[in-house]
N, C-alpha and C positions, 0 to 999 in steps of 0.2 A: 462415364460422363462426369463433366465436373459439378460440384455442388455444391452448394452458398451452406455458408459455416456460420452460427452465432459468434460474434465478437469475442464473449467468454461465458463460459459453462458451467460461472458459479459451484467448480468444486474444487475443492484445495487442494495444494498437490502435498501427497503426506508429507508430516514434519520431520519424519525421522530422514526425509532425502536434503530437505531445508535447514537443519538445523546446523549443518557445517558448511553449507555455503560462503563464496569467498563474491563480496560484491557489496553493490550500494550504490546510491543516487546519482546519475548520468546527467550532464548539460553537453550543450553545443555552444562551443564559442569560437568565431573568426579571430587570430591574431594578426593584424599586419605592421609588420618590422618595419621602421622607418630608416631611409639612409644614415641619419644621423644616430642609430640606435635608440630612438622612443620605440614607442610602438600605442596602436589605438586596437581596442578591443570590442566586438560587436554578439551580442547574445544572440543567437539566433534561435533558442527556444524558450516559449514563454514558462514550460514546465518544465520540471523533471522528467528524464527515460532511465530507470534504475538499470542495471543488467549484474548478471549472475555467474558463477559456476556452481553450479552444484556436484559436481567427478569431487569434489575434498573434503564433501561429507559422506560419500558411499564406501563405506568402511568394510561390509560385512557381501556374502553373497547375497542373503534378502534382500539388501539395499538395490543391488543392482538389478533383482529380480523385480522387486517395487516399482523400480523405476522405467524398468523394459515394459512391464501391464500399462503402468498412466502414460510414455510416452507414444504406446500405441492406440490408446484408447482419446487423446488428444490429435491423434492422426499427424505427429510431427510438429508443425509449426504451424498447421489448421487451426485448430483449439486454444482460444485463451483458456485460461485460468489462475484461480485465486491463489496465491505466495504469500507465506509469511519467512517475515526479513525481520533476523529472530538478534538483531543489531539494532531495529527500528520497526516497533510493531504498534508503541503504545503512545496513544496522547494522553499528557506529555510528556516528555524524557522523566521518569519519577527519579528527584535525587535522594531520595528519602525512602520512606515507605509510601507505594501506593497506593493514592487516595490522599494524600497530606493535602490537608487544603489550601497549602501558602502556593503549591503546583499548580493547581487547575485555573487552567486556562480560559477568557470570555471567548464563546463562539460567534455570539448574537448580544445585541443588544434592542429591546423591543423599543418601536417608534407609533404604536396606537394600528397601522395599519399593515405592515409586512407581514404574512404568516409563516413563509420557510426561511428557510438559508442551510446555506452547504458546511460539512463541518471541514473544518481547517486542521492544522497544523503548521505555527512557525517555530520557525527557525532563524536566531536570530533577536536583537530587543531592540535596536536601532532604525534607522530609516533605510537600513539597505536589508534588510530582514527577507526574509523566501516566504511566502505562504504557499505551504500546499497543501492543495484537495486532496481532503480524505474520503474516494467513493468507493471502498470497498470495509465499512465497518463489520466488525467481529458480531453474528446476532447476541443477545443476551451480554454483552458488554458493556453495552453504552449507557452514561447516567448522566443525568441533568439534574442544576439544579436552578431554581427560579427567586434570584436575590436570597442564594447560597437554602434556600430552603429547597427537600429532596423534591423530585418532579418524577410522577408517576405514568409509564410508559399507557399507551392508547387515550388515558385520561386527560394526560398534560400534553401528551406530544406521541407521536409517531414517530417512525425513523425509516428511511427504505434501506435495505441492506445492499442493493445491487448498483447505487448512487450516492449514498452520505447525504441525501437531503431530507431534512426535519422539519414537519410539520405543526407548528403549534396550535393547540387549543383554541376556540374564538377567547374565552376567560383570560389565558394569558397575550392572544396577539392582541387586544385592546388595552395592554398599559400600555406604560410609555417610559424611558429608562429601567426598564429593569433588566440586570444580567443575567442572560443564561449561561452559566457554567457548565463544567463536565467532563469527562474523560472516557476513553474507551480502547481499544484495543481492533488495529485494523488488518486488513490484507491488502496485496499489493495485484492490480490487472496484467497478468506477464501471460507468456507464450516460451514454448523453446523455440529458438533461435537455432534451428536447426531440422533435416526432414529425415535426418539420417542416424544411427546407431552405430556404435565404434568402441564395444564390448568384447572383453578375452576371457575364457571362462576357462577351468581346467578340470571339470568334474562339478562339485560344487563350492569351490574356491575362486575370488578374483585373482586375476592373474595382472590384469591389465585393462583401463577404458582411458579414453580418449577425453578433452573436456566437454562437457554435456551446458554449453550455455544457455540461456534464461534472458527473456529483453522484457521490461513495461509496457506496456500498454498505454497509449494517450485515448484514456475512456473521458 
């Protein structure tokens, strides 16, 4: 019988199958070629669909063995679950050392009555900049600061790990102009794009897999 599946399973898929993965942020765009060779271009997604391989980071036999338990225990292409894209994991791109505070980025800015908001990620400093939702933040990662002073998690703010939206305080959602800042470290809502396995084993040596794709999730 068939059976209704949660969206994602809130479990990471181990990092040692991630960490050599070959991929990154996905759009959809219409091109149409004009006779006179212009052409006009049409976005047809408002977010990001990242996709993967991961077959270029399975190096070893455990790798492929790792990967045989979670891809059945995901039931194929059943099962979301949580990715880290070990290319783009952290807000914001630290070009320094992490934590430099010329980096961090405003998430919020308090107006007296707002109490949440989603945490972002741009890309970008211009008017044609990307902003994207960050809903799958790393727990114990995330730090806020409230007009650059530290903000202390339950006291100052909440944070839901399975959405990236943050709750603030009544103390702090009643000013008015002050920046919340912060940084954190996230995962990405993905599925294997695929229901099938296409593994060559020869004892306990790779011999040979097929590629093992990875798609985003629009949570």
């Amino acid at each position: 019988q068939p059976m209704s599946i949660a969206p994602c399973a809130e479990i990471q898929l181990p990092t040692n199958l991630s960490v050599g993965a070959r991929g990154g942020l996905g759009f959809n765009t219409t091109v149409n070629e004009m006779s006179g060779g212009g052409e006009s271009r049409n976005i047809n997604w408002s977010r990001e669909r990242p996709k993967y391989d991961i077959s270029t980071g399975m190096r070893e036999a455990s790798d492929v063995f790792a990967y045989q338990n979670f891809f059945a225990r995901m039931r194929g292409r059943a099962i979301g679950f949580r990715f880290k894209d070990w290319g783009d994991y952290q807000v914001p791109f630290w070009v320094t050392t992490p934590g430099d505070a010329d980096a961090i980025p405003t998430f919020f800015t308090t107006d007296g009555t707002t109490a949440t908001f989603q945490l972002t990620k741009v890309y970008g400093t211009d008017g044609d900049a990307f902003v994207r939702n960050i809903v799958k933040p790393v727990a114990g990662t995330l730090t806020l600061f409230n007009n650059s002073t530290p903000m202390v998690l339950t006291t100052d703010f909440t944070v839901v790990t399975t959405t990236g939206i943050v709750t603030l305080s009544s103390a702090i959602k009643a000013t008015t102009g002050h920046a919340i800042t912060g940084h954190c470290e996230f995962d990405i809502p993905a599925r294997f794009d695929t229901d099938e396995q296409s593994v060559t084993l020869n004892g306990n040596q790779v011999v040979i897999w097929d590629g093992v794709p990875i798609i985003g999730l629009k949570e």
